[in-house]
C-alpha positions in Angstrom: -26.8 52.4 -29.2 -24.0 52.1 -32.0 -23.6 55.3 -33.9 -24.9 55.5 -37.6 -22.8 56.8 -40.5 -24.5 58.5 -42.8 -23.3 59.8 -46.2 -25.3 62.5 -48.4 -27.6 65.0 -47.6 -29.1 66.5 -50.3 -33.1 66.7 -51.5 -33.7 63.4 -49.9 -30.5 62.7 -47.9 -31.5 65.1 -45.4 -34.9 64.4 -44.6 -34.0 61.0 -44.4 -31.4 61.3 -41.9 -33.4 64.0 -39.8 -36.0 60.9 -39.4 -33.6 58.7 -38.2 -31.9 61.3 -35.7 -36.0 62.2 -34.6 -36.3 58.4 -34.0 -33.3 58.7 -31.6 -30.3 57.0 -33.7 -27.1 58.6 -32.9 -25.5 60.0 -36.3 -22.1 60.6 -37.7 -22.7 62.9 -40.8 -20.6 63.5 -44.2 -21.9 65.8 -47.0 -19.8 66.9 -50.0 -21.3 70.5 -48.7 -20.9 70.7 -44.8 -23.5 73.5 -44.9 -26.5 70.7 -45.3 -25.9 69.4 -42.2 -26.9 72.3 -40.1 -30.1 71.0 -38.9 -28.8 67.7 -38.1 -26.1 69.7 -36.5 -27.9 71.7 -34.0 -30.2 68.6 -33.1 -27.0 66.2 -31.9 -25.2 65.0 -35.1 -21.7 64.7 -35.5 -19.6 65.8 -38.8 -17.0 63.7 -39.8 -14.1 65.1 -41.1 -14.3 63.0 -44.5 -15.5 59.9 -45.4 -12.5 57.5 -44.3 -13.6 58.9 -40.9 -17.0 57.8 -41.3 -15.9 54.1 -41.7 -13.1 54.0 -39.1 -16.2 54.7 -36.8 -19.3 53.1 -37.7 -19.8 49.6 -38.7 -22.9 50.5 -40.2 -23.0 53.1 -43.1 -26.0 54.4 -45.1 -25.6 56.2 -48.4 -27.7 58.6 -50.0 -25.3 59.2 -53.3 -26.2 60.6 -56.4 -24.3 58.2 -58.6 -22.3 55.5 -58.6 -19.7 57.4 -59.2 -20.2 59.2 -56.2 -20.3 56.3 -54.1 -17.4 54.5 -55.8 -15.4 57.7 -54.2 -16.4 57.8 -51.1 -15.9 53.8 -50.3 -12.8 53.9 -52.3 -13.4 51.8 -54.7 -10.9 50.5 -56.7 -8.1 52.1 -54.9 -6.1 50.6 -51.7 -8.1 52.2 -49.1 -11.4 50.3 -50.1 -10.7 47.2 -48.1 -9.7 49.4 -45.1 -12.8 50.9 -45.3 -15.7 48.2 -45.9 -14.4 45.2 -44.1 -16.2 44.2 -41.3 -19.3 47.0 -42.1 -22.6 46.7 -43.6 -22.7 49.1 -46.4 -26.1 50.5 -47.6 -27.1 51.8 -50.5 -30.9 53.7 -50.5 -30.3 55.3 -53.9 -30.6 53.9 -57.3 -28.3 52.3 -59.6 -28.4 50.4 -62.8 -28.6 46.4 -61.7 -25.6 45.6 -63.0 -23.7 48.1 -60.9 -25.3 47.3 -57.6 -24.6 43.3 -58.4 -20.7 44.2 -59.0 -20.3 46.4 -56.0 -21.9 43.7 -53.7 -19.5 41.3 -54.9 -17.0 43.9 -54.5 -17.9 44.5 -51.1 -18.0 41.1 -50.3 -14.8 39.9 -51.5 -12.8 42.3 -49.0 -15.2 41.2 -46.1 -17.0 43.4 -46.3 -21.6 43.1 -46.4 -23.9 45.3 -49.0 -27.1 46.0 -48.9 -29.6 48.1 -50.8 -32.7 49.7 -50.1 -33.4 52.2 -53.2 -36.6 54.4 -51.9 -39.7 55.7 -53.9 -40.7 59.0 -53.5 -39.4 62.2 -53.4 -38.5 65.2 -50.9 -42.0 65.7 -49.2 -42.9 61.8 -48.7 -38.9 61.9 -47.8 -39.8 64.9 -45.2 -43.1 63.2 -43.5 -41.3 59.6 -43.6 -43.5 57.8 -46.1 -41.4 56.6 -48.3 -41.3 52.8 -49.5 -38.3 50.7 -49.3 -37.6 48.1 -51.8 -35.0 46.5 -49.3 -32.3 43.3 -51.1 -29.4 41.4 -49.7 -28.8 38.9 -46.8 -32.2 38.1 -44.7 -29.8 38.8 -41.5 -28.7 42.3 -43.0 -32.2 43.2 -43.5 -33.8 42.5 -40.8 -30.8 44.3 -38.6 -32.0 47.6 -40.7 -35.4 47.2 -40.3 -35.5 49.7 -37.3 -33.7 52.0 -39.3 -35.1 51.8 -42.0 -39.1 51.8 -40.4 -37.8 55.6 -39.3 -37.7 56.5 -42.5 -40.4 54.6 -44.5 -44.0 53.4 -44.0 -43.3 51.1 -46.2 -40.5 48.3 -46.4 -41.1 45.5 -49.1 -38.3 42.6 -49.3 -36.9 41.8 -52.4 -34.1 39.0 -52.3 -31.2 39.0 -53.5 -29.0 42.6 -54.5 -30.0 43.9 -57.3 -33.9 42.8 -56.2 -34.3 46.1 -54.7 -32.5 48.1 -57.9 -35.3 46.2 -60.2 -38.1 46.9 -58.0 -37.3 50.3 -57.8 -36.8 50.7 -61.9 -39.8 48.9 -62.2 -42.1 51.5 -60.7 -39.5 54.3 -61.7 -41.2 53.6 -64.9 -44.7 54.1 -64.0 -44.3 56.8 -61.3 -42.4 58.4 -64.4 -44.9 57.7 -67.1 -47.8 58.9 -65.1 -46.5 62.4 -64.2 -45.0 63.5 -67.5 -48.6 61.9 -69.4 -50.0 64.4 -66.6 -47.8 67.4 -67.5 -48.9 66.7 -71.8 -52.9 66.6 -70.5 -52.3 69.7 -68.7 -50.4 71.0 -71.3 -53.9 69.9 -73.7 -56.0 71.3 -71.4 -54.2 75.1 -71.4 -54.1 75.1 -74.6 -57.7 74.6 -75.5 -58.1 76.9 -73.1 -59.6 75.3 -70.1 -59.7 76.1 -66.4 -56.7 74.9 -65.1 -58.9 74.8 -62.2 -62.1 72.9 -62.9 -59.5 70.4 -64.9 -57.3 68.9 -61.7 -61.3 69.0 -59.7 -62.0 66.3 -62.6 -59.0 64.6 -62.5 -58.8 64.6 -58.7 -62.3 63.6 -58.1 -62.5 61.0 -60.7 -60.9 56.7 -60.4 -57.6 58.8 -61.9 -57.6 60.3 -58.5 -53.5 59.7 -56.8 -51.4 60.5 -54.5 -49.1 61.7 -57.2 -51.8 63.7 -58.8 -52.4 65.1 -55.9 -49.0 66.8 -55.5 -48.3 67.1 -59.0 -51.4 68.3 -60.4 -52.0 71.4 -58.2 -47.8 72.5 -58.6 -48.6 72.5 -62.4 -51.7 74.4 -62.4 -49.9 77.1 -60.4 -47.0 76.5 -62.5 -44.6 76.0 -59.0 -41.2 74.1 -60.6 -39.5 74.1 -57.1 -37.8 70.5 -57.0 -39.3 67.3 -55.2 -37.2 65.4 -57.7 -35.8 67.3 -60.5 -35.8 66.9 -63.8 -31.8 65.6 -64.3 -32.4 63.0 -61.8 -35.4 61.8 -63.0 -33.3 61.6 -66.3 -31.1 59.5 -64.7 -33.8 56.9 -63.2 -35.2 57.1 -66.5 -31.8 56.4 -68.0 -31.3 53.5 -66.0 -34.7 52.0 -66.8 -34.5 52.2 -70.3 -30.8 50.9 -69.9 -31.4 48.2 -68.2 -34.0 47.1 -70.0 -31.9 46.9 -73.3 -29.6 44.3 -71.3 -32.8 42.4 -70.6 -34.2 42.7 -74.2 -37.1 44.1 -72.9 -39.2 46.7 -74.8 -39.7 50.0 -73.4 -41.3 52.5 -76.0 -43.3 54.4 -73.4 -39.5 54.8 -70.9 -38.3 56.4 -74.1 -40.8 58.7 -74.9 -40.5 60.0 -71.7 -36.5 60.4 -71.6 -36.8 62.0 -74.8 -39.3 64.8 -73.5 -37.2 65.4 -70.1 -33.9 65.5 -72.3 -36.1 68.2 -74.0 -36.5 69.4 -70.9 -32.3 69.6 -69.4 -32.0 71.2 -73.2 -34.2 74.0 -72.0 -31.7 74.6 -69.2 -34.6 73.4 -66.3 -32.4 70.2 -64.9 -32.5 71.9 -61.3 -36.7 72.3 -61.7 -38.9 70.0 -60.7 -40.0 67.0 -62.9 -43.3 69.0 -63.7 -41.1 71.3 -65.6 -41.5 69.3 -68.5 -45.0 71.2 -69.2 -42.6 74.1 -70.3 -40.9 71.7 -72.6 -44.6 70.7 -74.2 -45.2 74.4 -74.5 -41.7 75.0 -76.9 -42.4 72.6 -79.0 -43.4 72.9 -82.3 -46.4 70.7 -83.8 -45.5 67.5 -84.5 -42.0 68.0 -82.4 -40.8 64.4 -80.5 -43.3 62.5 -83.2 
């Protein structure tokens, strides 16, 4: 079995790539911070000295990046070694980027001769940890069906869709639900404290009732006990909803509910609680003055 390069390990990184080792791929490891890679480590993983090492080696590299920024550095992009290190490899990408930068580094890619993929995931750390995550998987029908395996190690859940930036789309899509949802939950449970309800008796309504979730679930009960520690924090949540709102200004499409939200979780990185979890915007409900982000 070919060996699997795999780049970033952070809050979902890891887990991700602790699911494919479990599932028996072989895996050549680079992380910013070699530390992460300890479990991976002591379970059979390699450590690549840097990431030119990690191409040399694998024709088949998945990312886990927290920008594109990021990722532009570790393919090289825009600088001689880029050619040297995607031609003849399938690149892919499972984190999120705006549409317009996943189209331009697929043509990139492709122009060196090189192949991208993408296969941005939703969820967060603990469906990341127990491998139920859903892939929104885009590029060439061949690529994708290659990764399939892979990916299946990592996701319940793998949903085709076309052509790069499909999958980027997709994924903003329901970024802007997923997003919606929880911070309308963090202002009701926000209400609910401060009329001075039982934080208790409020999520057995809400969890018992059609507004019953999965999300509510997990999100409802770390509220009530006021636990901020990160599934997907609040400055990347930012981000997603950065990109949403972003690209829908390209598309001319209105978003008024995306911008509510990024204003409350910029609220939020204000407050200084970026590492926190995304339910840490009930603490930027409670600073607010009345009529505040009216």
């Amino acid at each position: 079995m070919d060996t699997i390069g795999f780049i970033g390990l952070g809050t979902m990184g890891g887990p991700m790539a602790l699911n494919l080792q479990k599932a028996g791929f072989p895996l050549l490891l680079w992380n910013r911070t070699p530390g992460k890679a300890g479990a991976l480590l002591r379970g059979g993983a390699e450590l690549a000295a840097d990431p030119t090492d990690v191409f040399h080696r694998c024709t088949l590299v998945l990312t886990m990046l927290v920008d594109g920024e990021a990722l532009d550095q570790v393919l090289g992009r825009g600088t001689a070694s880029f050619e040297d290190r995607v031609k003849d490899r399938l690149v892919v990408s499972l984190a999120t980027h705006s549409p317009a930068y996943a189209r331009g580094l697929a043509a990139d890619i492709r122009a060196v001769g090189g192949r991208y993929a993408e296969a941005p995931v939703s969820g967060s750390r603990v469906p990341a940890e127990e491998g139920q995550l859903v892939a929104m998987m885009a590029g060439e029908p061949a690529d994708l069906e290659h990764l399939g395996p892979l990916l299946s190690a990592m996701c319940r859940k793998l949903v085709p869709c076309g052509a790069v930036p499909g999958g980027t789309l997709m994924k903003l899509s329901t970024a802007l639900y997923n997003i919606a949802i929880i911070t309308a939950l963090s202002e009701a449970l926000n209400f609910a404290a401060q009329q001075g309800l039982d934080l208790e008796r409020f999520n057995e309504v809400l969890l018992e009732s059609p507004m019953a979730s999965d999300v509510a679930r997990v999100k409802a009960p770390k509220l009530a006990r006021r636990d901020f520690a990160a599934q997907a924090s609040v400055i990347n949540v930012l981000e997603v909803n950065r990109l949403v709102v972003d690209a829908a200004r390209e598309a001319g499409v209105p978003t008024p509910l995306a911008d509510a939200c990024r204003r409350v979780h910029e609220r939020a990185l204000a407050l200084g609680l970026g590492e926190e979890d995304m339910v840490a915007v009930l603490k930027a409900y409670e600073s607010l003055d009345r009529g505040e982000l009216h």
